[in-house]
Every structure is written in C-alpha cells, then in structure tokens.
ROKOL-437870 format. One line per field, with one value per residue (C-alpha): chain; x, y, z; residue number from 1. Coordinates in nm, 2 decimals, always signed. Layout:
N
cadena <- c(A/...)
u <- c(X/...)
v <- c(Y/...)
w <- c(Z/...)
num <- c(NUM/...)
***
This chain:
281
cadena <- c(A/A/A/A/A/A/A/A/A/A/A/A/A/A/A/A/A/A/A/A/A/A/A/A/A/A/A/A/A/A/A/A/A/A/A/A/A/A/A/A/A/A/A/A/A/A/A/A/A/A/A/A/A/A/A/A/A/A/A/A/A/A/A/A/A/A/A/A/A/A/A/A/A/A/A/A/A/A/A/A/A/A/A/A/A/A/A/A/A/A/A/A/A/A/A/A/A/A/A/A/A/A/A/A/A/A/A/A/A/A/A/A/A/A/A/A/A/A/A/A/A/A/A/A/A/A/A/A/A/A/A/A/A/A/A/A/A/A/A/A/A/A/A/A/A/A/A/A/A/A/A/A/A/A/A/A/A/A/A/A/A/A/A/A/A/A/A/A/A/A/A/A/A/A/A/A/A/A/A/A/A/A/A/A/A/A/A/A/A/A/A/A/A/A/A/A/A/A/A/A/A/A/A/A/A/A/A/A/A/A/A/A/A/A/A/A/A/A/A/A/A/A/A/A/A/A/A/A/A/A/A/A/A/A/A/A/A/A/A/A/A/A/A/A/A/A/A/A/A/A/A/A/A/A/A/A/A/A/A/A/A/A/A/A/A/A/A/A/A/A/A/A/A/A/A/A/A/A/A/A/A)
u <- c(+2.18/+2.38/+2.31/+1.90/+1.99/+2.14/+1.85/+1.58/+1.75/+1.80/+1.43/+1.34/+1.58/+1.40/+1.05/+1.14/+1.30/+0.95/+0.76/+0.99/+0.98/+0.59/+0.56/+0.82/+0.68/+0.35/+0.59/+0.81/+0.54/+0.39/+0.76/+0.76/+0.44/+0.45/+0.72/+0.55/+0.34/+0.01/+0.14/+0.37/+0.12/-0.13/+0.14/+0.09/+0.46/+0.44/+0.75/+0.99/+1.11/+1.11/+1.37/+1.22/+1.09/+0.81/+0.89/+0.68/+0.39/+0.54/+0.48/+0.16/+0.02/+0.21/+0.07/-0.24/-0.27/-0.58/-0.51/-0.45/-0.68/-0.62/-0.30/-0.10/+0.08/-0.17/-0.33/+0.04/+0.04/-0.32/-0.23/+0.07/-0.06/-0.31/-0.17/+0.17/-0.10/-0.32/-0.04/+0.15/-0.17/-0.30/+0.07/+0.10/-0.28/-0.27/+0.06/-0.08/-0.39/-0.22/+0.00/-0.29/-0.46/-0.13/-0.02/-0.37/-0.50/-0.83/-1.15/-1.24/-0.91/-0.96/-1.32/-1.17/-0.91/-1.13/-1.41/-1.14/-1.03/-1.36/-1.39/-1.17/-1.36/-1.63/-1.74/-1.61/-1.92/-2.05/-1.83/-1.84/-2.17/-2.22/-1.88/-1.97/-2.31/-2.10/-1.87/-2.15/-2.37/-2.05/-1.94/-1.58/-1.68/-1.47/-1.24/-0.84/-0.97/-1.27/-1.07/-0.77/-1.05/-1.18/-0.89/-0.78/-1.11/-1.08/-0.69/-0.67/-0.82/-0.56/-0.27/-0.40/-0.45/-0.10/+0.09/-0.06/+0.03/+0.39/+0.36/+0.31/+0.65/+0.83/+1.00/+0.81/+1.14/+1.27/+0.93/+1.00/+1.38/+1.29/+0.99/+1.28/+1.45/+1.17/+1.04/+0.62/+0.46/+0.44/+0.81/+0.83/+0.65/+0.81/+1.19/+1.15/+0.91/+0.90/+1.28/+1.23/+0.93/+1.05/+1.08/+0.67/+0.61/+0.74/+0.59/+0.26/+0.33/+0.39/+0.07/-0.12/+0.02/-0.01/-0.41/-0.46/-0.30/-0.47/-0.83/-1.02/-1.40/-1.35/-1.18/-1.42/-1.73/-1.55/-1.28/-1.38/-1.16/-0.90/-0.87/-0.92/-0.61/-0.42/-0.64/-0.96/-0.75/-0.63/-1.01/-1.10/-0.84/-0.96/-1.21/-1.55/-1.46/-1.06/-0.85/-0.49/-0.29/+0.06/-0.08/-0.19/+0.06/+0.27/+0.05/+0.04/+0.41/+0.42/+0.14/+0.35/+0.66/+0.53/+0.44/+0.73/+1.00/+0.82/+0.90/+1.28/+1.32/+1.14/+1.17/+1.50/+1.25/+0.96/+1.23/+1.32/+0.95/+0.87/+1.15/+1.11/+0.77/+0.85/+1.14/+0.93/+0.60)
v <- c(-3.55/-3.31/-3.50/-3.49/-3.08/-3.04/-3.23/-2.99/-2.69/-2.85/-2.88/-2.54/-2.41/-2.56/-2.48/-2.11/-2.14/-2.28/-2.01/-1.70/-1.88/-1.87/-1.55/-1.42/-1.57/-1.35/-1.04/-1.21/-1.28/-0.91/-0.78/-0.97/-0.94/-0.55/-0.52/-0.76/-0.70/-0.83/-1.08/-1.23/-1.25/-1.46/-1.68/-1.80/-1.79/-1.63/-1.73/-1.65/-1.29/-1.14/-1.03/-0.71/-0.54/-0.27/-0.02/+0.22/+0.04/+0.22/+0.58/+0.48/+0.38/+0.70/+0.97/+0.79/+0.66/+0.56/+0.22/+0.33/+0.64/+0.72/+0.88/+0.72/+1.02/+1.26/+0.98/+0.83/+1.20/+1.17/+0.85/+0.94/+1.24/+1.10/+0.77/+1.01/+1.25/+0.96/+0.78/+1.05/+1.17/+0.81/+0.76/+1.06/+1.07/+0.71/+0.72/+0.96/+0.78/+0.46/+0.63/+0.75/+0.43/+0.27/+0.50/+0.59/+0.40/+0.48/+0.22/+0.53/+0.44/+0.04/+0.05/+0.31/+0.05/-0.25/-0.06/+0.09/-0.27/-0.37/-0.13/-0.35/-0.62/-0.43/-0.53/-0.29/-0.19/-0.12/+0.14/+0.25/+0.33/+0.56/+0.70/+0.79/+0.97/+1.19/+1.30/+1.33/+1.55/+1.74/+1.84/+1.66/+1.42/+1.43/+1.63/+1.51/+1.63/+1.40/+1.08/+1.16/+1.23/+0.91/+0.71/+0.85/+0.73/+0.35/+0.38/+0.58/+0.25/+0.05/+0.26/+0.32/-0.03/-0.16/+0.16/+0.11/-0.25/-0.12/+0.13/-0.13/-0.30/+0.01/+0.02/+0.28/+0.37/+0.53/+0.84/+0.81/+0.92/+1.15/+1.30/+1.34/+1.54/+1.80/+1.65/+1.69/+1.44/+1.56/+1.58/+1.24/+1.10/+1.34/+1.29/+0.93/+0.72/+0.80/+0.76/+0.40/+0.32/+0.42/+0.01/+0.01/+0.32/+0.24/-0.10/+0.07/+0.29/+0.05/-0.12/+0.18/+0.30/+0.01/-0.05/+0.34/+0.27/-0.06/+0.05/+0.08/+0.08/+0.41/+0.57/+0.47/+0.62/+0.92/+1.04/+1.28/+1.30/+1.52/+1.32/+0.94/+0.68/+0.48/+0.17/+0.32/+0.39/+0.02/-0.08/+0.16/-0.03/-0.34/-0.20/-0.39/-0.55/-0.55/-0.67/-0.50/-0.72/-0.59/-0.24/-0.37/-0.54/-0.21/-0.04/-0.32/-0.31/+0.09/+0.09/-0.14/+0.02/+0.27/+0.09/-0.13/+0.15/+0.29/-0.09/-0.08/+0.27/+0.17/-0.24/-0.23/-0.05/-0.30/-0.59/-0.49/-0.37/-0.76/-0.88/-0.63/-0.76/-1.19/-1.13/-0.91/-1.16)
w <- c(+1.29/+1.13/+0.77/+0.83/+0.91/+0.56/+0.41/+0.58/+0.49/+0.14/+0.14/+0.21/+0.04/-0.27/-0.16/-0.13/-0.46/-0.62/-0.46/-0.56/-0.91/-0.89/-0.77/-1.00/-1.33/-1.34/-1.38/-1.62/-1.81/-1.83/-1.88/-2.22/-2.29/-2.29/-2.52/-2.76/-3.13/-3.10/-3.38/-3.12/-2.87/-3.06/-3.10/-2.77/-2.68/-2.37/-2.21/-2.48/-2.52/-2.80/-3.08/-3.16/-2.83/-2.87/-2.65/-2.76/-2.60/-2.33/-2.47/-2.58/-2.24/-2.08/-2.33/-2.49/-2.86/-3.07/-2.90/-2.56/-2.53/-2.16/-2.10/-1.78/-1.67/-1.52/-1.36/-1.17/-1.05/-0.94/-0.72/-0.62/-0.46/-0.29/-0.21/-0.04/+0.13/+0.26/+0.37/+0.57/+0.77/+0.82/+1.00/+1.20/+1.32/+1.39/+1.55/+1.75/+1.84/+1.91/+2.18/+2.30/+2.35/+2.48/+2.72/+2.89/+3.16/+3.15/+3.13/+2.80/+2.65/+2.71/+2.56/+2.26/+2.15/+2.14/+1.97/+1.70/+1.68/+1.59/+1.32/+1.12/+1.10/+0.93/+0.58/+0.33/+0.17/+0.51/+0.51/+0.18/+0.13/+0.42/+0.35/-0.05/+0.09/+0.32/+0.06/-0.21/+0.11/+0.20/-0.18/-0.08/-0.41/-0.70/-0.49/-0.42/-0.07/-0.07/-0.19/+0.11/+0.39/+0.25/+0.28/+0.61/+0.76/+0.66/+0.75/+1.11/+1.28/+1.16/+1.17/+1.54/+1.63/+1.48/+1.62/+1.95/+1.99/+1.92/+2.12/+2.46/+2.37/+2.40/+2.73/+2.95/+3.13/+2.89/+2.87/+3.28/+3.23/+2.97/+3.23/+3.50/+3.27/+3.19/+2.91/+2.88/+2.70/+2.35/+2.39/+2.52/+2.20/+1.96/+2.08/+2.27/+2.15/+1.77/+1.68/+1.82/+1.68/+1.28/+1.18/+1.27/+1.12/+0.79/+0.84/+0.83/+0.55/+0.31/+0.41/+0.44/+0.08/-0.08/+0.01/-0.12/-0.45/-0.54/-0.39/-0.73/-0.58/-0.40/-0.64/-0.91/-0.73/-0.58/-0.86/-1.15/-1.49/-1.35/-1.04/-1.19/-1.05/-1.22/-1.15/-1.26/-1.64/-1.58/-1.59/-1.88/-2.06/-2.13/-2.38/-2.42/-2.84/-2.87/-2.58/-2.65/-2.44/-2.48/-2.38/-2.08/-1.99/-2.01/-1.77/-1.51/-1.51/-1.45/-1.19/-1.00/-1.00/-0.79/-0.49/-0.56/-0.52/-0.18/-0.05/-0.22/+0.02/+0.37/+0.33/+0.53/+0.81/+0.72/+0.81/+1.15/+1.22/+1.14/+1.32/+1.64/+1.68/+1.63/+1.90/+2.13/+2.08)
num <- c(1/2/3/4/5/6/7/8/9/10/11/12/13/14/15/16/17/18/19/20/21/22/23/24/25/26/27/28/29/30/31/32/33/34/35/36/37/38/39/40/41/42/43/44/45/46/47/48/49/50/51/52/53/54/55/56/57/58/59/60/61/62/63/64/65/66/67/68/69/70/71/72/73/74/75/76/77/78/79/80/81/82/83/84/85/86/87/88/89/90/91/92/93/94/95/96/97/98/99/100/101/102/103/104/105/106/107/108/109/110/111/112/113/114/115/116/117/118/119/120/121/122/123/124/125/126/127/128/129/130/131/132/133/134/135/136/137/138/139/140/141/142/143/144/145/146/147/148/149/150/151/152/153/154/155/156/157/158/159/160/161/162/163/164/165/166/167/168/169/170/171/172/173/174/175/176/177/178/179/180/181/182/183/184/185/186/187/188/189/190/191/192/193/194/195/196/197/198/199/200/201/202/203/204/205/206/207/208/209/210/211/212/213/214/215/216/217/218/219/220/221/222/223/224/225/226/227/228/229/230/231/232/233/234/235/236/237/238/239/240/241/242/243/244/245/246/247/248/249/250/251/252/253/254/255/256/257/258/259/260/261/262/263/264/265/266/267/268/269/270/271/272/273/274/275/276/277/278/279/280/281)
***
C-alpha cells in the first residue's frame, strides 16, 4: 500500500511539474524575447537567452519611440485607476448587497438573488450594447467616470452573488451575540461579519481586478486618448505592415506585472478564501 502511495504522489508530483512547466514557458519565452534585437528574433531561437539583452525595449515601450509610438506610462496610470476604483466599489457595494441578500428572509430577497444570479449568465454583448448607449446618452463616454460606472455594473452581480454565498457560511451567532450587546446592524456587518469575511473579499478582488484590467472591448468603445488602457495600446501595437515582436513582448510582460503584484499582496487571502469555502462545502 504504502509503495502504490509513493507512486501516486510521484505521479502528481510530475503532472504538476509538466503543467507549471507549460504554464511557465509562455512567459519565459516573452522575458527573452523582449530583451532581444529583431536580428535574434528572426533567428528563430526562441528559447535561448540572449548575450546582449536590449533593455531599452523597455524605455521604448514605457515612453514611446518611432517603433513604439504609444507611450505605456500614462496609459498603466489610466488602468490602474480605474481597475483600483472599479475594484474597490464593485467590493464594498457588492459586499453590501450580498449581506443583504443573505441575511433577509424575505420571498423579495429570494427572487432578488436568483434574478442577480441570472444576470451572469448573460451574453456579454447583451450587455454591452445597451450599456455603451447609456454612457454615449448620459455623456459618461470617454470619461474615467463612464468606464468605472461601466465596470461596476457588469461586476456588482457577481461580487453580490459570490459575497452572498459567503455570507450564509458565516455563523449567525456571532451577529446574535454582537445584537445582545447593542450592536445595530450596520455595526454588526462593519465590526462582525467583515473582519471574517477578508479571505472572500480579497478572493473577489483579485477576480474582480483582474477582469477590469484585461477587458479590451469596453474600453475600446468607451475610452478617449487621455483615458485609453494599457490593452487598447497593446492592440495599437501590432501595427498593420511591420510586426515589432521584441516591443511587444516588452509590453505584455509590463501589463502583466500589474495584476500579478495585486495577486503577490492578497493571494495569501485568496488561499484561505479557497480553502474556507472547499472545507465549509
């Protein structure tokens, strides 16, 4: 028994190594890349660093060249700004909403969380669509306002809906003890139910955060030049006659590092969300 043990663990052990080594190569491969001459790149030697790294690829993507003509840096800001505001608001409302729907009885309450379930299932451009006319009709378009108040209407469902189903596993003695004591109930979700509930909030921040700063389709149709994202320059970068690949490759590394060091800070948070909600399941 305990030899067939070792073997399975042996076994996994080496299919988690294959995928980590899968998922892992793509970013070696645009590490190298971007610090690569366009000489070493037609080489086809993608997998073999190089002995004179470019790193002014780098500076060309951040401030803009005759290569690169789109600056990165105003545009980080841009998504950054929105991707933090959307983020927070699409937390705390949907927090909000999903203790709400968790905590209230009522056949409203019942009907509210399956109908904001629903929502989710809608096809994007459903929503798009309609949403894009609002903004245009309410002169929110091309507007950092517009793009948040856009993404806090396709995020507030879910944040509500995964918040909520949190929000049931939370004993309800605790609010009860906390009511005996004086507390009302805004105090009871500020000072009770919150602190315990921070592994799923973070959980749903770095979702949340992460589908703001990859959308490309909203921010396309809704940004202006001052207010463009980083994926909308990562489009305009590919160019329509010369593909410059090691430019690209730079500003596919720098987009990513973004949402990569919001998971680095909350991902001990994401792990225990994950892990609350397999043990209480």
């Amino acid at each position: 028994m305990k030899s067939k043990s070792r073997t399975l663990k042996l076994l996994v052990f080496l299919v988690l190594i294959l995928l980590s080594f899968a998922y892992l190569l793509p970013i070696y491969v645009m590490g190298t890349t971007s610090v690569k001459s366009i000489d070493e790149i037609t080489t086809g030697n993608y997998l073999i660093p190089t002995g004179n790294p470019q790193f002014g690829n780098y500076r060309e993507v951040l401030f803009g060249s005759s290569r690169f003509r789109s600056n990165m840096v105003p545009r980080l800001l841009n998504s950054t700004i929105i991707s933090f505001s959307s983020t927070i608001l699409s937390v705390f409302i949907g927090g909000l909403g999903g203790y709400y729907l968790s905590r209230t009885r009522s056949t409203f309450a019942k009907v509210l969380f399956v109908l904001v379930g629903i929502a989710l299932y809608l096809p994007y451009q459903a929503v798009i669509i309609p949403l894009v006319i609002l903004m245009a009709k309410t002169r929110l378009a091309l507007t950092y306002w517009g793009m948040i108040l856009s993404y806090l209407i396709l995020n507030i469902p879910l944040a509500s809906v995964l918040m909520g189903t949190f929000f049931l596993s939370v004993p309800r003695e605790l609010e009860e003890a906390a009511e005996v004591d004086g507390a009302s109930k805004v105090q009871r979700f500020f000072m009770v139910v919150s602190p315990i509930s921070l592994p799923a909030y973070a959980s749903v921040a770095i979702i949340i955060f992460t589908q703001v700063w990859n959308e490309f389709f909203l921010a396309l149709t809704l940004s202006s030049p001052k207010t463009q994202t980083v994926q909308v320059v990562m489009a305009e970068a590919k160019g329509t006659t010369i593909v410059v690949y090691n430019l690209q490759m730079a500003a596919a590394l720098i987009t990513v590092a973004v949402p990569l060091a919001f998971f680095l800070i909350l991902g001990r948070y994401f792990i225990r969300g994950i892990l609350a909600g397999a043990l209480k399941g």
